[in-house]
VOTI-700181 format. One record per atom (N, C-alpha, C): residue in three letters; x, y, z. Coordinates in steps of 0.001 Angstrom, whole numbers, plus 500000, padded with zeros to 6 digits. Example, Ala and Ser with C-alpha at 12.3 -4.5 7.8 and 13.67 -1.06 7.14 Angstrom:
<nodes>
ALA513190494310507800ALA512300495500507800ALA513200496700507800SER512850497750507080SER513670498940507140SER512900500030507870
</nodes>
This chain:
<nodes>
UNK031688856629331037UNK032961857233331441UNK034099856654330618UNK034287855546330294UNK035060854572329533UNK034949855270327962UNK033701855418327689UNK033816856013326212UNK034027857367326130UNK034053857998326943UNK034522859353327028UNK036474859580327579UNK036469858285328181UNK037830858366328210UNK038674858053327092UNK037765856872326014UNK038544856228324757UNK038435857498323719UNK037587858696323640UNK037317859488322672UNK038262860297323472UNK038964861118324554UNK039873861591324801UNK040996861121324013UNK040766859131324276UNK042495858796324298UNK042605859209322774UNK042004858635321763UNK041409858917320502UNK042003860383319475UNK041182861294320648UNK041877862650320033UNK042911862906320002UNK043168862809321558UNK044581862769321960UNK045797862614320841UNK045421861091320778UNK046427860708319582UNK046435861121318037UNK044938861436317512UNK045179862097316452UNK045848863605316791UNK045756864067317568UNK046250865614317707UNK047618865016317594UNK048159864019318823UNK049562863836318477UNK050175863150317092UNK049417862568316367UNK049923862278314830UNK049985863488313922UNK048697864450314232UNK048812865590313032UNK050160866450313770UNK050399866453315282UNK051734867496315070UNK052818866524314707UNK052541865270314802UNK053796864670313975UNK054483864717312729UNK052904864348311837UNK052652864974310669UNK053551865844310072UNK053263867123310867UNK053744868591310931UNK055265868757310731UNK055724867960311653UNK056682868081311767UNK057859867481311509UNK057990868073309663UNK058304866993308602UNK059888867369308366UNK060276868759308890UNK061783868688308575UNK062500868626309998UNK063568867912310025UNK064356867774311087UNK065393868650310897UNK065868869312311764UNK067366870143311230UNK067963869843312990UNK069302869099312768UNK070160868877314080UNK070885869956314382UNK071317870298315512UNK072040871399315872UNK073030870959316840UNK073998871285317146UNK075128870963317520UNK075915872553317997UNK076092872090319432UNK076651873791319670UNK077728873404321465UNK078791874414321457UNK079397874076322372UNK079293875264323622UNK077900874607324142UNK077567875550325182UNK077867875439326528UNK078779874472326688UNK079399874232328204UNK081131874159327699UNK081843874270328130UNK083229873876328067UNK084047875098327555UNK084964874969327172UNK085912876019326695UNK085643877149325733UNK084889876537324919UNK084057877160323874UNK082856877610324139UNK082174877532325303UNK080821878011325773UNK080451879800324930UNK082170880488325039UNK081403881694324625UNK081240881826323198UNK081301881058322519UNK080948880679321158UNK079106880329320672UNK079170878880321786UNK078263878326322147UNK077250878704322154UNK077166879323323261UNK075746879928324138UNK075138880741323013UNK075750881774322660UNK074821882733321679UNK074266882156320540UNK075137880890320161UNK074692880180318809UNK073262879320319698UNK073535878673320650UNK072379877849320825UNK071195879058321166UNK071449880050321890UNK070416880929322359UNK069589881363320918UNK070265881229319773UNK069965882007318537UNK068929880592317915UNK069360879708318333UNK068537878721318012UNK067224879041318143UNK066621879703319175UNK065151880253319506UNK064975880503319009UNK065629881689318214UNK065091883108317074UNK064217882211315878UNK064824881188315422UNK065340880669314088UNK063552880256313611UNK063285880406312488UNK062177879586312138UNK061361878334312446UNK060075878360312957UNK059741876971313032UNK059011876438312118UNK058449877385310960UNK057722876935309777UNK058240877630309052UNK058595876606307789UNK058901877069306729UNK058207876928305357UNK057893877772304649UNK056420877452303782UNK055383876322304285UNK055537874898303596UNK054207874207304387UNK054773873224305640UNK056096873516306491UNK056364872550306256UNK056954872914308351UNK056590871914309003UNK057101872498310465UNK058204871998310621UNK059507872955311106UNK060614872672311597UNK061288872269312822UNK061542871163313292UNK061657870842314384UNK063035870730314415UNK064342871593315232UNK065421871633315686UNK066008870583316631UNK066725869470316885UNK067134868295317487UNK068297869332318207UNK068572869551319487UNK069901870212319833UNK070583869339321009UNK072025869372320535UNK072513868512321609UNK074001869584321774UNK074476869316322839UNK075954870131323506UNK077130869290323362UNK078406869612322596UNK079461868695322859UNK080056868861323673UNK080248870033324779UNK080566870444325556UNK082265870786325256UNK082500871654323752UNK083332872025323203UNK084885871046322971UNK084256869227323150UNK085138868408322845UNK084923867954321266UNK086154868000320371UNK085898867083319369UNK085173866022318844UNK086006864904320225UNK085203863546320032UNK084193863427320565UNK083532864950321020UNK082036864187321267UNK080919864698320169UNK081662866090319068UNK080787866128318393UNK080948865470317288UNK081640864807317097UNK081697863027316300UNK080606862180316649UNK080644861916318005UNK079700861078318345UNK077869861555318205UNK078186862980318579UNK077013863790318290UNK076690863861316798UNK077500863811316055UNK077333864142314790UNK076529862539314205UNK077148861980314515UNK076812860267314125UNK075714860052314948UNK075220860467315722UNK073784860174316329UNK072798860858315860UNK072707862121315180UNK072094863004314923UNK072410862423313425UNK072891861903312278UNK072661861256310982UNK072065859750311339UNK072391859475312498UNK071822857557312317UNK070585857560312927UNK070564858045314279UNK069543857890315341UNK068536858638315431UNK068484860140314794UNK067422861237314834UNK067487861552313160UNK068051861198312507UNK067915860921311255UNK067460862555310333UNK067983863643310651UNK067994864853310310UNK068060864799309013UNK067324866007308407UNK067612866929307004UNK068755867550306559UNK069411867970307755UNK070683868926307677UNK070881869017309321UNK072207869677309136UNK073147869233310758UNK073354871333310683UNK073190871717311727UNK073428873312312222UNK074865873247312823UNK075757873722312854UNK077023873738313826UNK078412872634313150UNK079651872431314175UNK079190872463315919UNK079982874061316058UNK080379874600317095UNK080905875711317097UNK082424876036316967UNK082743875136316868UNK084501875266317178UNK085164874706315680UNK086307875244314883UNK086812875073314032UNK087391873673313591UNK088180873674315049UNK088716872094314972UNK087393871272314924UNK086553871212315757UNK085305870533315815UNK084864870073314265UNK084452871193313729UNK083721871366312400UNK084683869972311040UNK085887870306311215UNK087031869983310494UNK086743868143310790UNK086570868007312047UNK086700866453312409UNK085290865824312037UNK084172866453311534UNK082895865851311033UNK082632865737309159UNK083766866165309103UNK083146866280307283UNK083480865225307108UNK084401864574307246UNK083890862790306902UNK082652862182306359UNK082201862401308235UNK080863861434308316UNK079775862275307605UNK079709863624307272UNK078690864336306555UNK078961863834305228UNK079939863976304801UNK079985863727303698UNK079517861718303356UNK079913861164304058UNK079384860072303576UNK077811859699303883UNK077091860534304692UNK075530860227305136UNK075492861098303980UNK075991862179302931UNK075592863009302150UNK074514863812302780UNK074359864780303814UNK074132865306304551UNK074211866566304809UNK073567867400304237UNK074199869133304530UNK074727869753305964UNK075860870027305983UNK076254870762307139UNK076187872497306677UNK075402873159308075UNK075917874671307692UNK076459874922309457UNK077938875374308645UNK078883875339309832UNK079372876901310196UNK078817877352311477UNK078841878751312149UNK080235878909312761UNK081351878590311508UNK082602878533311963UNK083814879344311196UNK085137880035311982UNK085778880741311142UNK086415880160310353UNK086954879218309872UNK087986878968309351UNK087375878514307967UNK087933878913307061UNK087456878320305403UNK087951877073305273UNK088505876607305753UNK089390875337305663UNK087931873883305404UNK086710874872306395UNK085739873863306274UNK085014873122305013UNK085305874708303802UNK084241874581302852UNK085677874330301871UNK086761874574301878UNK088347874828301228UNK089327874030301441UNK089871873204300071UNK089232873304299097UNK088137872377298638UNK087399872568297526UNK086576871525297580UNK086877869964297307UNK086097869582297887UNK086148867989297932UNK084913867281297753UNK084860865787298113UNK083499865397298082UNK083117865339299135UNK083387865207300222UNK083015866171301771UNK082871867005302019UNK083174868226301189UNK083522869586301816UNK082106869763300757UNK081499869553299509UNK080531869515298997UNK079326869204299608UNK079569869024300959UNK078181869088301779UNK078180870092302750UNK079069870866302937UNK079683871630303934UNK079101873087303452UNK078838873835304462UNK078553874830303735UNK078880875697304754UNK079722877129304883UNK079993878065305773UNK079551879440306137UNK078550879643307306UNK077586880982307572UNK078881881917308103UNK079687881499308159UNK080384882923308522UNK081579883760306743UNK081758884890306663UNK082557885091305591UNK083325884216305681UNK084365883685304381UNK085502883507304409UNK086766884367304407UNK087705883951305160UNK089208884179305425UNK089641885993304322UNK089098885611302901UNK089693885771301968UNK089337887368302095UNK087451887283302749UNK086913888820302607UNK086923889580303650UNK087389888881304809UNK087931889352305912UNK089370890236305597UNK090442889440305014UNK091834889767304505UNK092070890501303586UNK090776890723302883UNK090890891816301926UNK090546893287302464UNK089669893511303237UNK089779894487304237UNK091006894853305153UNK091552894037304993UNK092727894361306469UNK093723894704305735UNK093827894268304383UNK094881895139303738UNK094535896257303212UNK093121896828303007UNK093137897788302347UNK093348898599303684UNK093005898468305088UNK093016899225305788UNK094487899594306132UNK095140898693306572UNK096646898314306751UNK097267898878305719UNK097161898889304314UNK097919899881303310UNK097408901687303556UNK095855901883304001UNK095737903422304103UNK096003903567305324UNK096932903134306376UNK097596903542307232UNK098774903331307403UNK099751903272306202UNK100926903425305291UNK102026901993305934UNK101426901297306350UNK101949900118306517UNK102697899171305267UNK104281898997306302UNK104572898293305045UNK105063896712305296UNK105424896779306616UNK105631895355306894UNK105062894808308618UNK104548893654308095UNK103561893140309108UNK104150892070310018UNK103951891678311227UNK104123890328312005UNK102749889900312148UNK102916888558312030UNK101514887389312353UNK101715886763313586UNK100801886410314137UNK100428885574314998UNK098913884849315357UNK099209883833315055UNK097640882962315163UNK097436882155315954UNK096563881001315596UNK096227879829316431UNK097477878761315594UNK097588877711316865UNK098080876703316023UNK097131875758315792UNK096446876024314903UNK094992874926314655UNK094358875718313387UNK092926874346312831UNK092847875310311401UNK092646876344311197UNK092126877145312504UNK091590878535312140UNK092904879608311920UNK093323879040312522UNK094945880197312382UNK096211879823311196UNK096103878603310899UNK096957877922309735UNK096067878606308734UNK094875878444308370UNK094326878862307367UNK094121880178307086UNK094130881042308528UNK094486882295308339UNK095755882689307680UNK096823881919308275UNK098682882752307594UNK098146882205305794UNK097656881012305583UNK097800880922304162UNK096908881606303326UNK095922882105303913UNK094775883072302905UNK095904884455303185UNK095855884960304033UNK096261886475304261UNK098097886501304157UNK099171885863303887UNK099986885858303684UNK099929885924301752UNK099961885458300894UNK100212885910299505UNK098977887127299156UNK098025887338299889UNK097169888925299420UNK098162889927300245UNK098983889764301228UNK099435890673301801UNK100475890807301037UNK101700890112300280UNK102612889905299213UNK102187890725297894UNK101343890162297983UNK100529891411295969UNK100420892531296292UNK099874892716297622UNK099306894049297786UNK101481894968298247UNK101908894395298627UNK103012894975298632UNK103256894900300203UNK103056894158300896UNK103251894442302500UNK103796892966302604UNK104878893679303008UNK106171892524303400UNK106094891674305263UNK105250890147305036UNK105294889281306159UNK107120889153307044UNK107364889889308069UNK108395889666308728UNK108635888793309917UNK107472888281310065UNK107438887255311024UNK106449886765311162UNK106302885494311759UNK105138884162311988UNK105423883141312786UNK104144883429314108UNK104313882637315248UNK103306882399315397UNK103144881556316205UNK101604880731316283UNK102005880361318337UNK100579880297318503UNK100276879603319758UNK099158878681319924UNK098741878215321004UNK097923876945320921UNK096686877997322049UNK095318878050321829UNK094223878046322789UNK094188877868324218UNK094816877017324587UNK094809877148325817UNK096565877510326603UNK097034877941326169UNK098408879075326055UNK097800880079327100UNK098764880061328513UNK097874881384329488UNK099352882611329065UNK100238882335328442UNK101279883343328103UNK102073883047326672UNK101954884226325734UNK103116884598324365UNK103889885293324693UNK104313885036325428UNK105601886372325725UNK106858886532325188UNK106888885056324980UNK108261884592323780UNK107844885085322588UNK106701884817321763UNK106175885266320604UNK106354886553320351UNK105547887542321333UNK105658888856321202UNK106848889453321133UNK107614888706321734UNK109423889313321507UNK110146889248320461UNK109532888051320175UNK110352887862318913UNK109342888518318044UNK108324888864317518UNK107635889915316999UNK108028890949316818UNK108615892099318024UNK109089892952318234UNK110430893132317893UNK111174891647317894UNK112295891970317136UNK112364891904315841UNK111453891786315374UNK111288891678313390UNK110796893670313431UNK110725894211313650UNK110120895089314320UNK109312895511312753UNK107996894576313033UNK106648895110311850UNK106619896471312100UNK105800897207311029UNK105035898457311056UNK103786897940311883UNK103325896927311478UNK101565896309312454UNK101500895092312352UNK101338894250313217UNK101149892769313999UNK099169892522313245UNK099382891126313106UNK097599890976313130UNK097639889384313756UNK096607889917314612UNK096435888506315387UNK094872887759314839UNK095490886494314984UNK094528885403314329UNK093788884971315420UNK092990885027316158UNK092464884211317390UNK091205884299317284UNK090652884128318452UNK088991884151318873UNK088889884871319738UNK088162885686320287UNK087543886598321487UNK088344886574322373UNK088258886272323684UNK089321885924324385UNK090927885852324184UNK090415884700323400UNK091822884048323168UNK093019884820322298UNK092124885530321576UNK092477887242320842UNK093598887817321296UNK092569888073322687UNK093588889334323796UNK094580889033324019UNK095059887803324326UNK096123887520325144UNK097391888122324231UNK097136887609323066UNK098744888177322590UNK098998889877322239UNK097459890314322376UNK097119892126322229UNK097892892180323220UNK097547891887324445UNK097857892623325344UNK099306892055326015UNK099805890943325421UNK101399890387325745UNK102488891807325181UNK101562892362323813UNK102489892564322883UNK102694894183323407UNK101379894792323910UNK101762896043324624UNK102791896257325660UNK102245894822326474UNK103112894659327901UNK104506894821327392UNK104874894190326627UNK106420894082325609UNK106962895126325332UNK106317896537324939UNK106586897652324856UNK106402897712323237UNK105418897079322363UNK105197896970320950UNK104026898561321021UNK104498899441320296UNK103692900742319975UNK103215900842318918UNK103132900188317556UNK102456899748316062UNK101024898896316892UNK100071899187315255UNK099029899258315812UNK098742897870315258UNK097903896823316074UNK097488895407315856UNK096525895319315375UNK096372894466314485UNK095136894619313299UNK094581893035314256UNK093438892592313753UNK092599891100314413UNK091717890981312950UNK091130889387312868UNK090748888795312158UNK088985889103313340UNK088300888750312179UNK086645888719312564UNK086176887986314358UNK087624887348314392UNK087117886038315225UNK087650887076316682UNK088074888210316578UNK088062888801317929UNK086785889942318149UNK085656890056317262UNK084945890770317393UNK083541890362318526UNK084698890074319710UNK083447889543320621UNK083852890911322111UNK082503890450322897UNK082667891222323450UNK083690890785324636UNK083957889142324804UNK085160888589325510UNK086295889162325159UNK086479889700324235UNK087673890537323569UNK088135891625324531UNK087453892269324595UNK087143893378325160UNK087361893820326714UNK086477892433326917UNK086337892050328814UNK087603891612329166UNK088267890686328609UNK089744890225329456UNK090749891500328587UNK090440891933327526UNK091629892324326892UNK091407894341327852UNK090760894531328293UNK090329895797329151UNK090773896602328221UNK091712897944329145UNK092279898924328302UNK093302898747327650UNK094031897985327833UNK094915897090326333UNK094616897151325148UNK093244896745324945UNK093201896438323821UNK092233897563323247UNK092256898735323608UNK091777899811323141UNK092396900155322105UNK091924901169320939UNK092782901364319775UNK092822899846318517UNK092157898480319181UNK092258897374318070UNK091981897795316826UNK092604897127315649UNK091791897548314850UNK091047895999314326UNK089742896293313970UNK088975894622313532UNK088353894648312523UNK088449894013311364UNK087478893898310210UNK086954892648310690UNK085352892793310268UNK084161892320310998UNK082550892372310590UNK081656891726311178UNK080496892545310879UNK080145893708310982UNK078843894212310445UNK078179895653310782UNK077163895168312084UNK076921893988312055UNK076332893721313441UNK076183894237314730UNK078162894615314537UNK078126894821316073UNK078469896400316234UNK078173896916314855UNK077875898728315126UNK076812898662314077UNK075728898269314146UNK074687898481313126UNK073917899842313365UNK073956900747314695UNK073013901596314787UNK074227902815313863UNK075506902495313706UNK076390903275313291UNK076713903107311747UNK075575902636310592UNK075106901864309796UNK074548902711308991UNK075020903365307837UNK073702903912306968UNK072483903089306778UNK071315903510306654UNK070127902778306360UNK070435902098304803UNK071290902573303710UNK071448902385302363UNK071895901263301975UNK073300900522303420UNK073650899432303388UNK072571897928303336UNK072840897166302161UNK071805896338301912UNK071490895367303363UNK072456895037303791UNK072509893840305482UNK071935894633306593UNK071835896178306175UNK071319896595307971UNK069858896213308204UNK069427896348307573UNK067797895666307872UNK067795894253309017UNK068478893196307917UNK068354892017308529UNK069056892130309494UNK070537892529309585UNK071172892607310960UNK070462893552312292UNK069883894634311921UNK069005895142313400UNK067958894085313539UNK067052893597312310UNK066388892825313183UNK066324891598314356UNK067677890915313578UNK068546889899314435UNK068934890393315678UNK069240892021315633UNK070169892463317289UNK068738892642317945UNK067598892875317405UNK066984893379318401UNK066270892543318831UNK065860891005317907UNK065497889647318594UNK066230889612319766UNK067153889157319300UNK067904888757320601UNK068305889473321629UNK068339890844321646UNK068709891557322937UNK067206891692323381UNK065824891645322715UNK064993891525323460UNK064406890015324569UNK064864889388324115UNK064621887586324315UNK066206887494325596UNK066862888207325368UNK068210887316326028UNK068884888485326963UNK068450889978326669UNK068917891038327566UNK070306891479326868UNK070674891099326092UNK072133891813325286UNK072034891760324131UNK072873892377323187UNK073312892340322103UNK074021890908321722UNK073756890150320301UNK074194889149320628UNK076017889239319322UNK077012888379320243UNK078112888219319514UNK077964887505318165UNK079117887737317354UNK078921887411316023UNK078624885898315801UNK079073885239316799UNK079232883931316771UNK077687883492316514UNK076632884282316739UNK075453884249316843UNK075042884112315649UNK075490885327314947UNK074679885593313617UNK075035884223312259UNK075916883785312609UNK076613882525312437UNK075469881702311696UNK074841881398312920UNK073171880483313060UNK071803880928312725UNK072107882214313072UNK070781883047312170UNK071379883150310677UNK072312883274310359UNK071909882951309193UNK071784881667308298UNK072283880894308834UNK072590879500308720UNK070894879105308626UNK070140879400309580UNK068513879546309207UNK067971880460307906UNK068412881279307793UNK068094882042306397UNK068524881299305221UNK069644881098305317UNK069886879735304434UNK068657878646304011UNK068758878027305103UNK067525876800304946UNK066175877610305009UNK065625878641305363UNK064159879021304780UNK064187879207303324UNK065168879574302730UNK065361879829301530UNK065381878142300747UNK065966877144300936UNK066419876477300547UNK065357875423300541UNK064227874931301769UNK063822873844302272UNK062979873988301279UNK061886874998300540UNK060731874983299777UNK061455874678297992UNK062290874573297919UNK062833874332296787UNK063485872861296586UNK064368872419298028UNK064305871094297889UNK063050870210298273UNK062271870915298747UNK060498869904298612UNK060289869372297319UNK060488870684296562UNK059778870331295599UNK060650868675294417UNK061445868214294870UNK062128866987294661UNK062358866281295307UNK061900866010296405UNK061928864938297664UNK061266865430298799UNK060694864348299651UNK060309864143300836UNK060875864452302263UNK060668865705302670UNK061780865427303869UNK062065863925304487UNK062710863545305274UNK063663862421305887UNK064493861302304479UNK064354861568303167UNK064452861112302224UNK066080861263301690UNK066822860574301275UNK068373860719300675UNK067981861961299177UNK066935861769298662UNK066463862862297761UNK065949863942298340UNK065372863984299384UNK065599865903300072UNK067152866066300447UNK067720865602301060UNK068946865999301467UNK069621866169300556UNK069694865625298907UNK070436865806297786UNK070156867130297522UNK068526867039297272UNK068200868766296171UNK068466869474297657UNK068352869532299110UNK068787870339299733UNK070422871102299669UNK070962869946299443UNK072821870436299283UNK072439871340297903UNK071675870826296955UNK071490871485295249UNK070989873020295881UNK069767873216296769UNK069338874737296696UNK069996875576297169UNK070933874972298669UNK071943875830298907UNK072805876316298036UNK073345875425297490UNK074380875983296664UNK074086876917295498UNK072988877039295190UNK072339877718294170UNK071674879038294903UNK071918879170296164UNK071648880512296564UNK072152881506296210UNK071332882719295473UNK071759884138295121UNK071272885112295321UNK072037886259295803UNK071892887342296070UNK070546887342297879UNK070954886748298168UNK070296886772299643UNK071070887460300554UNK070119887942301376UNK070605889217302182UNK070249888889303427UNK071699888532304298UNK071151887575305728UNK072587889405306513UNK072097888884307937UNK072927889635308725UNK074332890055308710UNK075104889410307958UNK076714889466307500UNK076762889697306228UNK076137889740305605UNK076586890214304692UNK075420889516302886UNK075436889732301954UNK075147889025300532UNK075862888323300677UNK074651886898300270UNK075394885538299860UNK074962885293298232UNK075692884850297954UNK076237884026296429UNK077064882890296403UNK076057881896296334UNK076989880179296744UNK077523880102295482UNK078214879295295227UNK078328878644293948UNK078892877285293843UNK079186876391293197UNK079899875419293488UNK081276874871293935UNK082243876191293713UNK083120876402293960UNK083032877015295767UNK082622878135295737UNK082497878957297098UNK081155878408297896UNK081210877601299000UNK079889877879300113UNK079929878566301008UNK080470879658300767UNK080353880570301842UNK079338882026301168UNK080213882523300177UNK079628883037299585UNK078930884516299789UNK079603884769301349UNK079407886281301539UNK080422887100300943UNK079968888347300616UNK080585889294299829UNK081329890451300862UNK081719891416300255UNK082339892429301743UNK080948893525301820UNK079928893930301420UNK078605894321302241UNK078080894102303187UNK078981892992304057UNK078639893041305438UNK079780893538306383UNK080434893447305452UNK082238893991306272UNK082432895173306676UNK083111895525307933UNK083649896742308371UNK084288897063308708UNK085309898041309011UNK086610898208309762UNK086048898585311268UNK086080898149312502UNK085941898276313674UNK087201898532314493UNK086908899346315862UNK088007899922316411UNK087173899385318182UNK088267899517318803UNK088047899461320808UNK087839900947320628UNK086876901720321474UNK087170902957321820UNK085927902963322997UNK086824903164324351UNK086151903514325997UNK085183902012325774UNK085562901229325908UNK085603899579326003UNK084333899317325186UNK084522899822323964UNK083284899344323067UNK083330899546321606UNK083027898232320820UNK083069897960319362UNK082492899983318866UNK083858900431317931UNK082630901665317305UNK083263901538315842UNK083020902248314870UNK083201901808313325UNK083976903169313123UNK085202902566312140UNK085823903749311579UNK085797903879310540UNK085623904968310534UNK085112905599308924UNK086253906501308090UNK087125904952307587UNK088065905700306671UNK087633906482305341
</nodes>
């Protein structure tokens, strides 16, 4: 009985060394699925499921921890997940400010971050921190280039802003303020509010007294609505343009019939069945909507696709930095920052990526769309 128990214990443990073995790349994840940011969160961590667990020879094991949408805890998270679990690359965290307060320490573990966040500010400009940084959502620039072409073919000539007061909205007035100048559309006003702001009512007034042809608000889902729907309450009748970061369905839910008529440049994600088949991203993007609305019961928000592609990234990337280092090694994590950045022409859910050393973001506008509210639901307009 004894030797049949030692040849159990025996196997046992070789079975548990070969999945150890196995399980040679670490990738940390970091997501803010409780707290203020939860609706960010949740879909990014839920998307975590979708994501690969083998990648050519090599098993991927995901480390996930919650900051519970505080800064200083995904600092602390961030620094436990480079010292203590000793990762390949860091996934997240979800929040802009968040993202902004870790390139430090990434950058000095030399450490790839791919950050499911709006603001370019993460990857912009480059630095020797921001050279580990790498950003799954478009940047600022291909978002803003849509909103003027749309905003000029609906004979617009002068605009009011309103954003966050934080990087995602600072970095918004400075990308989309001098393309809106070239293109000929005269900025007449700029106000900012803070996230947890339950009223702009001052803002919107004074908005209304610059009196734009069209307002564009800088926010996030939620946090979106509030000044949509301050600015109607106000008696503002020009039509409000939004940045990518209101293409949630929280948008929608607090912003009700207010915010009908939005206009949003955005993914094709979230009208993909409204999608020629010809477009190069619809493939990967239905397959992503239909993972996840089969696994989770909905369609998932953009904040999602964030992380799915942020995994397309690294399937692409991990078999190329093998081939020059060892996973857990300061030489995988080097040629890992090297393959990312050398990614071309990959075709993830948002859009073609093309890294380069300059740009880590590197999506193109083939994932971009002009989106509208119509009877409380994302539909695509087809200028």
């Amino acid at each position: 009985m004894k030797l049949r128990n030692l040849g159990w214990t025996v196997a046992g443990a070789l079975l548990a060394a070969s999945v150890s073995a196995q399980a040679q790349v670490k990738i940390g994840v970091i997501t803010s699925a409780t707290g203020p940011t939860a609706f960010v969160g949740i879909p990014q961590k839920n998307t975590v499921a979708l994501l690969p667990t083998k990648i050519g020879d090599y098993t991927v094991e995901y480390v996930s921890y919650d900051d519970a949408s505080d800064s200083t805890q995904t600092v602390q998270l961030t620094k436990k997940l480079l010292g203590e679990d000793k990762v390949d690359a860091i996934i997240g965290p979800s929040g802009s400010p968040n993202a902004m307060a870790v390139l430090q320490f990434i950058g000095e573990a030399k450490t790839p971050l791919l950050a499911p966040v709006g603001t370019s500010a993460v990857v912009l400009p480059m630095d020797d921190n921001k050279r580990w940084a790498y950003k799954t959502h478009p940047n600022d620039d291909v978002i803003a280039d849509g909103l003027v072409e749309a905003m000029k073919a609906r004979g617009v000539k002068t605009v009011g802003f309103i954003g966050y007061n934080d990087p995602y909205g600072q970095n918004w007035y400075k990308v989309f303020a001098p393309m809106a100048e070239k293109a000929g559309l005269k900025i007449v006003a700029n106000e900012s509010y803070s996230r947890q702001d339950t009223s702009v009512t001052g803002q919107a007034l004074k908005l209304i007294a610059a009196k734009p042809d069209a307002v564009l608000v800088a926010g996030v889902a939620a946090g979106a609505a509030l000044p949509h729907v301050q600015l109607v309450d106000s008696g503002y009748k020009g039509p409000i343009f939004h940045t990518h970061g209101s293409a949630s369905g929280a948008f929608i839910q607090i912003g009700g019939k207010k915010v009908e008529g939005a206009l949003i440049v955005g993914p094709l994600l979230l009208v993909v069945d409204e999608i020629p088949d010809s477009v190069p991203t619809k493939k990967v993007a239905l397959e992503y909507v239909t993972q996840y609305e089969k696994q989770f019961g909905q369609r998932p928000p953009i904040f999602g696709a964030g992380v799915h592609d942020a995994g397309m990234l690294l399937q692409h990337a991990i078999p190329e930095a093998a081939k020059k280092g060892k996973p857990g090694t300061a030489e995988f994590r080097s040629a890992l920052r090297d393959a990312l950045e050398n990614t071309h022409d990959l075709v993830t859910a948002q859009g073609v990526v093309n890294m380069s050393p300059q740009d880590h973001s590197g999506y193109d506008k083939r994932g971009r769309v002009l989106l509208t509210v119509r009877n409380g639901k994302f539909s695509l307009v087809r200028d």
